[in-house]
C-alpha positions in Angstrom: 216.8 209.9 175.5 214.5 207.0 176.0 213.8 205.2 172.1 212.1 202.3 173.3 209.6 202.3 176.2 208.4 198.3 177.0 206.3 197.2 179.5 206.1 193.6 180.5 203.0 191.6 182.6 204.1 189.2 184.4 203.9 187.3 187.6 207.4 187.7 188.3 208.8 190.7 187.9 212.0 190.0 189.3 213.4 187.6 187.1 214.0 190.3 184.8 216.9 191.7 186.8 218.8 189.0 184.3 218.3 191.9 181.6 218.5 195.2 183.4 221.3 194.6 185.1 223.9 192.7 183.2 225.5 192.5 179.9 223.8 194.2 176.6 220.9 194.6 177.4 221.4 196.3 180.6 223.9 198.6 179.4 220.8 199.9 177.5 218.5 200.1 180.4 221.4 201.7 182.1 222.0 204.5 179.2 217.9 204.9 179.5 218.1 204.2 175.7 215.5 201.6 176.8 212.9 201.8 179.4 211.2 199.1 181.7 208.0 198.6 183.3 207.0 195.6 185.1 203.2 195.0 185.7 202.0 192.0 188.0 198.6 190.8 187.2 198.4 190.1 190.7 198.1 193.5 191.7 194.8 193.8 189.9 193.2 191.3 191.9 190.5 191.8 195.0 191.2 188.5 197.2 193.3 187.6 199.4 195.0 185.5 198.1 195.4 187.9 195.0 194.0 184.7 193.0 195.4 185.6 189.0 194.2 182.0 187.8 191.6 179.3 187.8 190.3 175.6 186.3 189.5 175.4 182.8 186.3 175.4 181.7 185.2 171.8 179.9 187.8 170.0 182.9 191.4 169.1 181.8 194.7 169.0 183.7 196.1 172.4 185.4 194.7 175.8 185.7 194.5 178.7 183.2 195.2 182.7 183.8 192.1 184.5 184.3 191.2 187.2 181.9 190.4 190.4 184.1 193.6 190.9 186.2 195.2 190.8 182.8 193.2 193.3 180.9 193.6 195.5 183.9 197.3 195.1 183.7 197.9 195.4 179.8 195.2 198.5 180.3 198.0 200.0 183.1 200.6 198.9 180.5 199.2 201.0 178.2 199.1 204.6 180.5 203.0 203.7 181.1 203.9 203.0 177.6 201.4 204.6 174.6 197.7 203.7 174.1 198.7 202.2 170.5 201.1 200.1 171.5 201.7 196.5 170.3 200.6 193.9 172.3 203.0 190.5 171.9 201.9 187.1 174.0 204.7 185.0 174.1 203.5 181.6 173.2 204.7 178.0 170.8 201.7 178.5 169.3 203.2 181.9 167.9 205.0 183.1 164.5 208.3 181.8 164.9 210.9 184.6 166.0 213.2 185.8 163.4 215.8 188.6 162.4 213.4 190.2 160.6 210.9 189.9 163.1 213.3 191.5 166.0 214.0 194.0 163.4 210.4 195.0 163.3 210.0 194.9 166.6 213.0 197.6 167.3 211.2 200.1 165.0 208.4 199.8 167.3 208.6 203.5 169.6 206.8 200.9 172.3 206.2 197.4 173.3 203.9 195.6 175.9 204.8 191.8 176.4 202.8 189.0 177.8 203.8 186.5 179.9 201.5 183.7 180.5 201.8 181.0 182.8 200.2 177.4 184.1 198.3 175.9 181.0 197.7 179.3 179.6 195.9 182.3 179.2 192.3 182.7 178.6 191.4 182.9 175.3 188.9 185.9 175.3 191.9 187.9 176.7 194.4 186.9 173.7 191.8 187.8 171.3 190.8 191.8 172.9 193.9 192.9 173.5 196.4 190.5 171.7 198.1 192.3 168.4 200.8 188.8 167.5 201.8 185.8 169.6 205.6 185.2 168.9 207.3 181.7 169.4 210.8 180.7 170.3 210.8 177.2 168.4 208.3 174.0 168.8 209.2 173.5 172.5 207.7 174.9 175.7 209.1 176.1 178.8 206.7 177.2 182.1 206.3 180.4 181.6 206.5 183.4 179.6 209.2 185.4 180.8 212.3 183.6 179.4 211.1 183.8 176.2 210.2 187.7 176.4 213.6 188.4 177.7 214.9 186.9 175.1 213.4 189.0 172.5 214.0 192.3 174.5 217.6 191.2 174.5 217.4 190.6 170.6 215.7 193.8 169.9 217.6 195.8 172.7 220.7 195.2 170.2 219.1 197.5 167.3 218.5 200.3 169.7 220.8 202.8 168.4 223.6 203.1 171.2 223.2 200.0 173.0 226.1 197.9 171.2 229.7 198.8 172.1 230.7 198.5 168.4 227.7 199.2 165.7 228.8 197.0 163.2 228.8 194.1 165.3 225.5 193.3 164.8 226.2 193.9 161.0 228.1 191.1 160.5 226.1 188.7 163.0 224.2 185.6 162.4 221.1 185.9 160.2 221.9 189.4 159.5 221.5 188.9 156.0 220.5 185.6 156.1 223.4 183.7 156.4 225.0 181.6 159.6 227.8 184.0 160.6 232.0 182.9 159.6 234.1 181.8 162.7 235.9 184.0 164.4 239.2 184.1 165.7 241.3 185.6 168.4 244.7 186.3 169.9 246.7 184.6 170.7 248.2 183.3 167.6 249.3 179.9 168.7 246.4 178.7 170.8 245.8 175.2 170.8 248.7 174.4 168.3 249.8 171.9 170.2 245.8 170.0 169.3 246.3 170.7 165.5 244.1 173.7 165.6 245.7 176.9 163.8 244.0 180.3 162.9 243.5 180.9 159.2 246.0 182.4 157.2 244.1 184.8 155.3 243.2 186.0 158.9 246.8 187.3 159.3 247.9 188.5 155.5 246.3 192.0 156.3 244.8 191.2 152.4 241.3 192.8 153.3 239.7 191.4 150.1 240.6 188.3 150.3 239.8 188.5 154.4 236.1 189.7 153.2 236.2 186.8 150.4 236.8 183.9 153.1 234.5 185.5 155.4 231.5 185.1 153.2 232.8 182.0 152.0 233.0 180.4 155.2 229.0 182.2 156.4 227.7 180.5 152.9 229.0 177.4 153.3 228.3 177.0 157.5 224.5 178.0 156.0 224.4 174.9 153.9 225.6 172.7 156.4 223.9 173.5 159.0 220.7 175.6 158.0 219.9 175.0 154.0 216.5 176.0 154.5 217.6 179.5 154.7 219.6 179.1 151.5 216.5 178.1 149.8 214.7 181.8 150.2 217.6 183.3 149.0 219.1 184.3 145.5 222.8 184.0 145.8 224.9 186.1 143.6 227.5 185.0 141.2 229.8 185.6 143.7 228.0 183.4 146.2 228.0 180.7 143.8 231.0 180.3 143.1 232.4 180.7 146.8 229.4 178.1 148.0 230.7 175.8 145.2 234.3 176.4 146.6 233.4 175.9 149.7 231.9 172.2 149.0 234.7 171.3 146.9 237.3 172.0 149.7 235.2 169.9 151.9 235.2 167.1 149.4 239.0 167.0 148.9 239.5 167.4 152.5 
């Protein structure tokens, strides 16, 4: 049974094979726990040349996506997916994308994605049919679509089914905030020859002290690498003391 029905506009369609097919994501496509509808603007169009863009208005570099191939597209997106669903441009100038964010997103029974192109879309467009513009970081790339599938692949992991093992994505990055631990794997000597060695807690089978280390490790990779997301959070006594742990090992070391 279907849980999540998305359409996507975009201009190329076919890059999206890199989802459907592979991995993931594309186990969920393939389970039709997620369904896919790609919509090209261009098919909306009356020339010839099935023109889907054109030069700013006020002059300036490049050439922005017209507005009426698109509304007839995100209007066909609609009849495919639900009249009420959310409309999400990917753009830098967006909310930055977060775990909570993908979260809310998964809820969602449906999903129609933008994907703009060339120096953008016009802005009479964004603001008819436009429910949240969603960004990836403070960078830009040429187009829409690798962001989009990026965020269908996020959310495509909290579709009920989709993930081998459920509780991986319980214990993933930013799950509850916090970096994930490192993981290791058989076999046991790996790399011994380099110095490198698994963890010893890792093989006493002492499942409290395994689930100890673990958030150990998560709290202290979080202050070294992202403390801004220690900042919004209220760590427990537990937390303290492990995060304080954790920084004095790495002062003695």
């Amino acid at each position: 049974m279907t849980q999540l029905h998305i359409a996507v506009v975009t201009l190329f369609p076919e890059m999206f094979q890199a989802i459907t097919e592979f991995g993931v994501s594309g186990r969920g496509f393939n389970q039709k726990l997620i369904a896919l509808d790609l919509i090209n603007p261009r098919c909306f169009t009356e020339d010839k040349h099935q023109t889907v863009d054109d030069r700013p208005y006020g002059g300036g570099p490049g050439m922005v996506m017209m507005a009426e191939p698109l509304l007839q597209a995100i209007e066909q997106a609609r009849c495919l997916t639900d009249s009420r669903s959310r409309v999400v441009y990917a753009s830098p100038q967006g909310t930055p994308l977060t775990q909570q964010k993908v979260l809310e997103l998964a809820a969602e029974e449906s999903l129609i994605f933008l994907c703009g192109r060339y120096e953008g879309v016009d802005e009479r467009l964004l603001e008819a049919t436009v429910d949240e513009e969603i960004s990836l970081g403070d960078f830009v790339v040429s187009g829409g679509e690798l962001p989009v599938m990026v965020m269908i692949d996020a959310i495509a992991r909290f579709i009920p089914g989709v993930l081998g093992n459920e509780l991986s994505k319980e214990t993933e990055s930013h799950r509850d905030g916090l970096l994930d631990c490192p993981h290791y794997t058989r076999p046991e000597h790996a790399l011994e020859q380099l110095g490198y060695e698994v963890p010893e807690v890792l093989l006493s089978g002492d499942h409290a002290a395994i689930r100890r280390w673990r958030l150990k490790m998560s709290l202290g990779r979080t202050w070294q690498r992202r403390p801004d997301l220690l900042k919004s959070r209220v760590l427990s006594a537990e937390e303290q003391y492990l995060l304080s742990e954790y920084q004095q090992d790495l002062g003695n070391s």
